[in-house]
Backbone as CSV, one residue per row, in Angstrom:
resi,resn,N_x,N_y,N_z,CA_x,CA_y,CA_z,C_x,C_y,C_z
1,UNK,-209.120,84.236,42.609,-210.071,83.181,42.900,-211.403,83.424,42.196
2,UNK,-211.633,84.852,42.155,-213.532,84.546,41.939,-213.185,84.919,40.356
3,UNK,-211.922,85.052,39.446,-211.649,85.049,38.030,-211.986,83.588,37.530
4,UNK,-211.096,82.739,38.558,-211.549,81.273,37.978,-213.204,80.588,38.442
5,UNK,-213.432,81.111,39.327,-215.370,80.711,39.370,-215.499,81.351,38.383
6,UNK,-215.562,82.855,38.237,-216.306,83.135,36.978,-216.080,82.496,35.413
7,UNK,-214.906,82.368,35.270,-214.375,81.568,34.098,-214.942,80.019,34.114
8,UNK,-215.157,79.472,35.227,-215.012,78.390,35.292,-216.814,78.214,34.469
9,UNK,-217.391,78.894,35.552,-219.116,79.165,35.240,-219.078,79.140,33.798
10,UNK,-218.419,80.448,32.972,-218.644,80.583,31.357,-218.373,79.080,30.957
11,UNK,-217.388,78.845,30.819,-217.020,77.325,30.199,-218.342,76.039,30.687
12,UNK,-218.859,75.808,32.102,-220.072,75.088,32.107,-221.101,75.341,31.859
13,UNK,-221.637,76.786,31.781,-222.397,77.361,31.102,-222.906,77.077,29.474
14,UNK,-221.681,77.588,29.102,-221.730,76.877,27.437,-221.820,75.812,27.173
15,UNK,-221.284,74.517,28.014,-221.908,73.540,27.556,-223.182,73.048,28.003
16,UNK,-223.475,73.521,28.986,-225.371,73.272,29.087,-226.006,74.017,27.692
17,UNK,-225.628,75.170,27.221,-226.124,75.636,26.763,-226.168,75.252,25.014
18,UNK,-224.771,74.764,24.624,-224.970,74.056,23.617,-225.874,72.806,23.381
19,UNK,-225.720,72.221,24.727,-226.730,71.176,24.606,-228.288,71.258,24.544
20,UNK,-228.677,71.905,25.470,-229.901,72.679,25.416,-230.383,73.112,24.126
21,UNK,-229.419,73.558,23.250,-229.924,74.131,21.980,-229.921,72.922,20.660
22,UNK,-229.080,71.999,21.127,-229.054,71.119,20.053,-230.777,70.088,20.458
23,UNK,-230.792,69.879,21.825,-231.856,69.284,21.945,-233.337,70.314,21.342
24,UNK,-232.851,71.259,21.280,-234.315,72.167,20.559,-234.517,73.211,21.515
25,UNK,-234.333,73.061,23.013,-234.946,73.859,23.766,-234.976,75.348,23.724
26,UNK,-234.003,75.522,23.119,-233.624,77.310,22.844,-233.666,77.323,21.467
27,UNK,-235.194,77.604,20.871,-235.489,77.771,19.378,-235.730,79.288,19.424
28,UNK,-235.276,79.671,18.439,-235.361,81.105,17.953,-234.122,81.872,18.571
29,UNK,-233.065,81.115,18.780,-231.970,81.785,19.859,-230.513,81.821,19.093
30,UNK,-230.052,81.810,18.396,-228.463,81.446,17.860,-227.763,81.275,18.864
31,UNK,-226.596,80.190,18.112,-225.632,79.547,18.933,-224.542,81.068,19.064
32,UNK,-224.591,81.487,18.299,-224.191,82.587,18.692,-224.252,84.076,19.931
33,UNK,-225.807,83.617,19.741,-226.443,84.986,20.952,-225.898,84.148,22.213
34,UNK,-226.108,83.074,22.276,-225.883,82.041,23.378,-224.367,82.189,24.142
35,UNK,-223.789,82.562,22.783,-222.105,82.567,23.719,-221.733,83.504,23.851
36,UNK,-222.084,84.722,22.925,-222.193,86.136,23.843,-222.726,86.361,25.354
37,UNK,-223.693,85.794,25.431,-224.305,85.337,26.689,-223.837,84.837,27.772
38,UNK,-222.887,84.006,27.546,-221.878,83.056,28.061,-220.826,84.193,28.609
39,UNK,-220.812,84.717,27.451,-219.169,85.438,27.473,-219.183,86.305,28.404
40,UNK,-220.321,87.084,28.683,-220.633,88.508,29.315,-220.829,87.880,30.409
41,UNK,-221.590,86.715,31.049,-221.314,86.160,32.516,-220.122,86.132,33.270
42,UNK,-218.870,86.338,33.118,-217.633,86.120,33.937,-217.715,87.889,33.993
43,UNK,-217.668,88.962,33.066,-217.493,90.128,32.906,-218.468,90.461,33.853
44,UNK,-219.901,90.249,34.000,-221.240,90.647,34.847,-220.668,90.365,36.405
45,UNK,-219.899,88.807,36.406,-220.013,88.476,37.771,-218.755,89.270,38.415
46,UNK,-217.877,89.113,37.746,-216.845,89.458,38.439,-217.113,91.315,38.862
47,UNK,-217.657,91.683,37.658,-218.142,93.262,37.854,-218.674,93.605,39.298
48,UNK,-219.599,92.160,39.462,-220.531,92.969,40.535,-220.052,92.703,41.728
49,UNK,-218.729,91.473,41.886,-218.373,91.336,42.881,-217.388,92.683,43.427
50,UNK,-216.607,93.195,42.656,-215.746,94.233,42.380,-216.373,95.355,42.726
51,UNK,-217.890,95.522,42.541,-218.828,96.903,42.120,-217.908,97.910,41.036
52,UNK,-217.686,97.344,39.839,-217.464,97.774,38.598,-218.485,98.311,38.318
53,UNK,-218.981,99.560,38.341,-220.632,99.937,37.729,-220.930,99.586,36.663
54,UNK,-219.829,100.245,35.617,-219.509,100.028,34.076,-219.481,98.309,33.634
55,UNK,-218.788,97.928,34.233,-218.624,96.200,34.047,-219.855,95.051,34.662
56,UNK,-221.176,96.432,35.391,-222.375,95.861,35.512,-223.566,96.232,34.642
57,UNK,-223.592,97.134,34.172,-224.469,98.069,33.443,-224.658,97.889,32.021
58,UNK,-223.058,97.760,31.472,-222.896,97.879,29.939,-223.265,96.166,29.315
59,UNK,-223.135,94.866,29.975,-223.361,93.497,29.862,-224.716,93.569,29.891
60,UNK,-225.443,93.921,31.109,-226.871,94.006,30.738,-227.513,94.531,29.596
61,UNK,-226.736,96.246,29.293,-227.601,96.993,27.989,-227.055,95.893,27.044
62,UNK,-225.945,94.857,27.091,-225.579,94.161,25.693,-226.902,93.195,25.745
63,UNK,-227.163,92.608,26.597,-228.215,91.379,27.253,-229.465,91.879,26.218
64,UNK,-230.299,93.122,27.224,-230.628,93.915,26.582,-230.964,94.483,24.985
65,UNK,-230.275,94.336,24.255,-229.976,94.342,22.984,-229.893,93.015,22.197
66,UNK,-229.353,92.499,22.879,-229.787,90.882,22.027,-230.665,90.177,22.229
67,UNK,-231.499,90.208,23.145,-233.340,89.730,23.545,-233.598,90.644,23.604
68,UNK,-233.636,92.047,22.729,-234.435,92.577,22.716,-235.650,92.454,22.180
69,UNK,-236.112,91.301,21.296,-237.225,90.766,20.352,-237.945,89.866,22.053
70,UNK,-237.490,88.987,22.383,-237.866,88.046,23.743,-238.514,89.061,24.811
71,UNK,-238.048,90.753,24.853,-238.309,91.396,26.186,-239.016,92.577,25.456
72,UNK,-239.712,92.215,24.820,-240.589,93.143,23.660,-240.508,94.617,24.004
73,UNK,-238.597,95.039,23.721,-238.365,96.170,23.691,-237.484,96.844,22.556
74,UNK,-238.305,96.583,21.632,-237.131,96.459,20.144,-237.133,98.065,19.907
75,UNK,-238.141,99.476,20.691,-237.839,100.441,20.586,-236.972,101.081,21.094
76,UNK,-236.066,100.269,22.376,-235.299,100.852,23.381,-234.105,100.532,22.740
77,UNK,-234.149,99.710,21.558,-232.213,99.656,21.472,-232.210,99.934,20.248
78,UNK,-230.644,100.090,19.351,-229.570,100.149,20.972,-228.737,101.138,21.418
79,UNK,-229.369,102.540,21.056,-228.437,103.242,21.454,-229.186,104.119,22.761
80,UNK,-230.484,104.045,22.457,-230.549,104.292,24.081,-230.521,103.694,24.948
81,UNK,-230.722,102.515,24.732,-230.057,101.207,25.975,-228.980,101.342,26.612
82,UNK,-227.768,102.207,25.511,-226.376,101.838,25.569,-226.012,103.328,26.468
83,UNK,-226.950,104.507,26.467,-226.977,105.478,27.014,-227.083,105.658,28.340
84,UNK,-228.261,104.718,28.184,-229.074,104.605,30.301,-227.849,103.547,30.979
85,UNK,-226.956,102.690,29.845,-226.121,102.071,31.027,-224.726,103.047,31.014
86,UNK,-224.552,103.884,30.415,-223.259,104.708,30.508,-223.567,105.811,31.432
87,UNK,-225.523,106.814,31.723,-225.323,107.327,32.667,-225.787,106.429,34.020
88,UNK,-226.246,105.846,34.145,-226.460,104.790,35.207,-225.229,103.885,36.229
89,UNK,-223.601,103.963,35.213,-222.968,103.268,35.517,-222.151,105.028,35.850
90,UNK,-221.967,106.072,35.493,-221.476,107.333,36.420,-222.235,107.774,37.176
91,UNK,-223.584,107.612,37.301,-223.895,108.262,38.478,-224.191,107.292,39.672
92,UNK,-223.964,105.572,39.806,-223.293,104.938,40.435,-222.067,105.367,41.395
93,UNK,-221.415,105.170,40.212,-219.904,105.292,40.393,-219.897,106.856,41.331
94,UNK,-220.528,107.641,40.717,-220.440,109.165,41.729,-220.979,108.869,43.029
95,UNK,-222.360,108.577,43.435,-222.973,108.186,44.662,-222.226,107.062,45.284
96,UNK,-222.070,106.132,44.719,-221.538,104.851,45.765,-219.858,104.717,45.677
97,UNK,-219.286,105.188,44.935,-217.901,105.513,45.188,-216.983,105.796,46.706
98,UNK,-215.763,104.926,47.021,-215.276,104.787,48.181,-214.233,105.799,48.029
99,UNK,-213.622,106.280,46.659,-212.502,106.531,46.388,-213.309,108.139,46.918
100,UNK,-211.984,108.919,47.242,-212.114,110.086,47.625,-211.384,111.349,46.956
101,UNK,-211.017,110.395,46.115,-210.139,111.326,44.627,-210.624,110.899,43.107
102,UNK,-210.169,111.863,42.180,-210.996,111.917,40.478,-210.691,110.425,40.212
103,UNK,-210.982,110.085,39.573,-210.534,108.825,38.508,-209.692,109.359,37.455
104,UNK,-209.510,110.431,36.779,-208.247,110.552,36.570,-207.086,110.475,37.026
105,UNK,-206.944,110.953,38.850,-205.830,110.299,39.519,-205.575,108.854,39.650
106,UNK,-206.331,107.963,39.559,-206.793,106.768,39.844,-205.566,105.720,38.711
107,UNK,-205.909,106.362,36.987,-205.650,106.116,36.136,-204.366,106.704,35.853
């Protein structure tokens, strides 16, 4: 169920968002950054419904990295961006973790 909200969201998403951009409103933005944008919303939501740490963390550092010019942090990416969400999303996963065995057993 919350695969097709989230899917459903990306697909209406993009078309506000194409439109939005053809009318002008998103200047300086590619139609491109836009559907990356798009794309990483079903991955973000479903992540956080799940508490995927990794599948919350790593969409943002992408977010992150592509406004990075908009969030006047063009010194932070992208590989330390991509760092703070890989330890941010294990030491999550270590503290708030239900499982009571490795993730290698898991896998």
């Amino acid at each position: 169920m919350t695969k097709k909200i989230a899917w459903g969201l990306f697909f209406i998403g993009s078309a506000a968002l194409i439109i939005a951009n053809s009318f002008g409103f998103l200047t300086g933005i590619s139609i491109w950054t836009l559907m990356i944008t798009c794309a990483l919303v079903p991955v973000l939501v479903t992540s956080i419904l799940h508490l995927h740490y990794f599948g919350i963390f790593l969409p943002l550092a992408i977010y992150g990295i592509i406004y990075s010019e908009q969030l006047n942090i063009d010194n932070l990416t992208p590989w330390p961006i991509l760092a703070v969400a890989v330890f941010l999303s294990i030491g999550c996963h270590i503290l708030f973790s239900k499982n009571k065995h490795n993730w290698w057993t898991h896998y």
